[in-house]
C-alpha positions in Angstrom: -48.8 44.1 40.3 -45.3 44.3 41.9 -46.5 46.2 44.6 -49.1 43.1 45.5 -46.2 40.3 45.4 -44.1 42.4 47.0 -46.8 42.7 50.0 -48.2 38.9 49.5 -44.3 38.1 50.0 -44.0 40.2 53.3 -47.7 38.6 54.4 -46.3 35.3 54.3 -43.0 36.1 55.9 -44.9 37.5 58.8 -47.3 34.5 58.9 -44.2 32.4 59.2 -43.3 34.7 62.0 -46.4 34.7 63.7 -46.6 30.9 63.4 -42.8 30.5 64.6 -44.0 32.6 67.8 -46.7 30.5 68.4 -44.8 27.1 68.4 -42.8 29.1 70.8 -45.0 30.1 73.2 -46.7 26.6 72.7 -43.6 24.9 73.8 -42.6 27.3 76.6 -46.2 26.8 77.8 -46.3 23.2 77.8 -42.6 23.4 79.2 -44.0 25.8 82.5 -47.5 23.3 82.7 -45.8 20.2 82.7 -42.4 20.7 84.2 -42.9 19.4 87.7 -45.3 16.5 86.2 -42.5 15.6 84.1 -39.7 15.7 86.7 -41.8 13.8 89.1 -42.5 10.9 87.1 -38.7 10.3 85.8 -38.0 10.5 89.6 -40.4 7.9 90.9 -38.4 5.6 88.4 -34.9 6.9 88.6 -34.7 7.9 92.5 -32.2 10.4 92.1 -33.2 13.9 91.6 -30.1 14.6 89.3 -31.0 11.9 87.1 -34.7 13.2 86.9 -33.6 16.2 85.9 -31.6 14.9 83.2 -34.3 12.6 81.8 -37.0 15.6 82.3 -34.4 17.7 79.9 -34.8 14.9 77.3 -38.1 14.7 77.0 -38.8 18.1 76.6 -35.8 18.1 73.5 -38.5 14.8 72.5 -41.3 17.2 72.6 -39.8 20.4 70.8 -38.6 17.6 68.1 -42.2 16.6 67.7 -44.6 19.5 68.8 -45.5 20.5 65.6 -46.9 16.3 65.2 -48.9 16.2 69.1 -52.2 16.9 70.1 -52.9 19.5 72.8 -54.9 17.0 74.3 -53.0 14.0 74.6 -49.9 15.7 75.5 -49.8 15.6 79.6 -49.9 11.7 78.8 -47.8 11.5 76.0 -45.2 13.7 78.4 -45.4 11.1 80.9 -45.1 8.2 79.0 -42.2 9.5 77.4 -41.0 10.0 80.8 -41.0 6.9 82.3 -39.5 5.2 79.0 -36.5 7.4 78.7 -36.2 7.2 83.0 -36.4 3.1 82.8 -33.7 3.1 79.6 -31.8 5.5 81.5 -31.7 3.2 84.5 -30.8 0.1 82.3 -27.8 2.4 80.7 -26.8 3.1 84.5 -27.0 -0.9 85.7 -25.0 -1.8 82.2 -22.9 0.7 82.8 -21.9 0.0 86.4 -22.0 -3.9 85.6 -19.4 -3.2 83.0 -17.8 -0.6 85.9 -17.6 -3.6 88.3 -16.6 -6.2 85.8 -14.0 -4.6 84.5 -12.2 -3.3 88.1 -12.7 -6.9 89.0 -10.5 -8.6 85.9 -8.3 -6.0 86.4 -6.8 -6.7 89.8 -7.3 -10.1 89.4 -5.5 -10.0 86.2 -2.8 -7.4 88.3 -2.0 -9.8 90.7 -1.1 -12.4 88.8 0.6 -10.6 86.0 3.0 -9.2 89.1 3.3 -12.5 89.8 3.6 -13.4 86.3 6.1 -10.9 85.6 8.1 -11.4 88.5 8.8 -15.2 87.8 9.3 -14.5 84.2 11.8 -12.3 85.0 13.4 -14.8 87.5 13.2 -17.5 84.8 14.7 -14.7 82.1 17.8 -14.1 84.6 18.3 -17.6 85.1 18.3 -18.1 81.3 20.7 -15.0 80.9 23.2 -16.5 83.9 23.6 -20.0 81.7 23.6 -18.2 78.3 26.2 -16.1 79.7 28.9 -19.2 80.9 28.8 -20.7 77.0 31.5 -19.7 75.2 31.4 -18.4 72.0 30.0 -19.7 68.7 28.7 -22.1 70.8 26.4 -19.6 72.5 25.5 -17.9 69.1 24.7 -21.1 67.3 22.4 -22.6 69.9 20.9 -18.9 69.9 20.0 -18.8 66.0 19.2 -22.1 66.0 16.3 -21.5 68.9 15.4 -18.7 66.5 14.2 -21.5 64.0 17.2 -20.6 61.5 18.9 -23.4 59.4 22.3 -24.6 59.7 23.5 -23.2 56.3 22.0 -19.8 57.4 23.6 -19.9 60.9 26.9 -20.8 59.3 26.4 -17.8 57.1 25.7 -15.3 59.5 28.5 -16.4 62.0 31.1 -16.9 59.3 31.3 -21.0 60.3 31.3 -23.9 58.5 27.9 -25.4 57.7 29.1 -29.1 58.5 30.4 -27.7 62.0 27.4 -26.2 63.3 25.2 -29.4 64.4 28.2 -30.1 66.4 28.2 -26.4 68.0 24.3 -26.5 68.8 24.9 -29.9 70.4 27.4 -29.2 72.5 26.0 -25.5 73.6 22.6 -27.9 74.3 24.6 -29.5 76.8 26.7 -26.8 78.4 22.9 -24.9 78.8 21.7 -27.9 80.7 24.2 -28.1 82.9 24.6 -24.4 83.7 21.0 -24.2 83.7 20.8 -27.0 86.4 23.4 -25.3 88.7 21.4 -22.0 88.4 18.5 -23.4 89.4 20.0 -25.1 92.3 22.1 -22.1 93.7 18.8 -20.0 93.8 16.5 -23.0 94.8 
């Protein structure tokens, strides 16, 4: 009894064999038939033989995923079908892809033009702001500082070691010196 399980067992393993050499063949033979078919048809729709190429190699991955499911005798059409869907997505992919290409180069040296420009006059404006900053004394500088900062009076006095009551007095007074300073910067660079 062992002896016929044991030789039912090795039977079956070399069915599976047999069978897994016959998918094989059946693929390579569909492969060598309809090869050039393929490749043609992606290429009317793709112009581009590179392309073609690449959409023939995909259809043929479709067909070795689903030969076991395909009749022989619809599988010249099915191939071409196949074909000419994965070669028309591939060109939308392509147009997306260079839209996206084009749209994006576009933005960016608009958007790098103007941010030099951008960053140039922010800078100017920066210096400017530095210059007059830099010509108020001390706490008056610090207070108006803070204070831009959106800190309270009592917390400005406690950071700078100041008198609360003191400090709307500083920030009013450094409000003023800015303005001026700031109006002579602007003028000696205009």
């Amino acid at each position: 009894m062992r002896e016929t399980t044991e030789t039912f067992v090795d039977s079956m393993s070399e069915e599976a064999a047999a069978a897994v050499a016959r998918e094989t063949i059946e693929f390579e033979e569909a492969f060598s038939l309809h090869h050039r078919t393929v490749f043609r048809a992606a290429r009317s729709v793709v112009q581009d033989p590179g392309l073609a190429e690449d959409v023939t190699q995909e259809v043929f991955i479709k067909l070795y995923k689903h030969m076991d499911t395909l009749d022989q005798e619809i599988l010249r059409p099915w191939l071409i079908r196949v074909a000419l869907n994965v070669a028309k997505n591939t060109l939308r992919t392509k147009i997306r892809a260079n839209t996206r290409d084009e749209v994006y180069v576009k933005e960016s040296v608009e958007n790098g033009v103007t941010s030099v420009e951008d960053e140039f006059e922010e800078k100017a404006g920066l210096n400017e702001i530095n210059r007059a900053l830099g010509k108020i004394k001390e706490p008056l500088r610090s207070c108006l500082v803070l204070k831009q900062q959106g800190l309270s009076y009592k917390e400005i006095a406690s950071s700078l070691e100041l008198n609360e009551t003191s400090i709307g007095t500083y920030v009013a007074r450094a409000r003023a010196e800015f303005a001026r300073f700031y109006g002579k910067v602007g003028r000696d660079t205009i």
